[in-house]
C-alpha positions as CSV (number, residue, x, y, z in Angstrom):
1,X,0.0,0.0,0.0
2,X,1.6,3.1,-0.9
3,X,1.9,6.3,1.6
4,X,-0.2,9.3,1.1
5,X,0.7,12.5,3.2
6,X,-1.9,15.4,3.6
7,X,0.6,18.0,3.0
8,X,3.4,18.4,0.6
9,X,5.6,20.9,-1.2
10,X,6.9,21.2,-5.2
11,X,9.4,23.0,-5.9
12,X,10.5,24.5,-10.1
13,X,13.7,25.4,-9.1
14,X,15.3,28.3,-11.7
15,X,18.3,30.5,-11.2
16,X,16.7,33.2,-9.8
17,X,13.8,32.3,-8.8
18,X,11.8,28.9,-6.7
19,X,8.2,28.0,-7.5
20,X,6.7,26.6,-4.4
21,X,3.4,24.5,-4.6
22,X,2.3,23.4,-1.0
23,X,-1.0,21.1,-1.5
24,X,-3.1,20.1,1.6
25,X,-5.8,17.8,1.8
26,X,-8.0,17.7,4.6
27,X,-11.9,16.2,4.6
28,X,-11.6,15.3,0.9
29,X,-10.9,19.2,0.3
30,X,-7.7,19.8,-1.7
31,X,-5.9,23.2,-1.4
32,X,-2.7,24.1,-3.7
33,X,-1.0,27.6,-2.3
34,X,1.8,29.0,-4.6
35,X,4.1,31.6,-3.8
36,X,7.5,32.9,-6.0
37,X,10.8,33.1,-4.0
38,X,13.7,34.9,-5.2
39,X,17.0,32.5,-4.8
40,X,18.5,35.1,-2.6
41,X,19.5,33.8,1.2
42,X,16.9,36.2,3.0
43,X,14.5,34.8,0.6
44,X,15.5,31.3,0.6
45,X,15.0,31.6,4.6
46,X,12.0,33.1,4.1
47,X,10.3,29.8,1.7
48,X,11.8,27.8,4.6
49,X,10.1,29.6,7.3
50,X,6.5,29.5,4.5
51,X,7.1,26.0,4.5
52,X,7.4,25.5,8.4
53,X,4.2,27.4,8.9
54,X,2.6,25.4,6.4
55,X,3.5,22.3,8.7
56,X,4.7,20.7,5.5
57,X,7.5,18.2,6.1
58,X,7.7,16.6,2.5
């Protein structure tokens, strides 16, 4: 049986900028949330602290 997690990230990872997709699914409700993240450090930090609040761990 394979393992299905209720939240996860994608990431389209250019030079200079990341494309993150976090979907959720909770109740048989799906939710995608995408946000653009320039590949500087503060930025990078900042996608990392998105992801956190997002509680999404893959």
């Amino acid at each position: 049986m394979d393992t299905l997690y209720g939240r996860v990230a994608g990431l389209d990872v250019h030079k200079d900028t990341i494309v993150v997709c976090v979907r959720t699914v909770a109740e048989s409700k799906t939710t995608r949330m995408c946000r653009t993240f320039p590949t500087t450090t503060e930025q990078l930090e900042a996608l990392r602290a998105w992801l956190e609040e997002e509680r999404c761990t893959h």
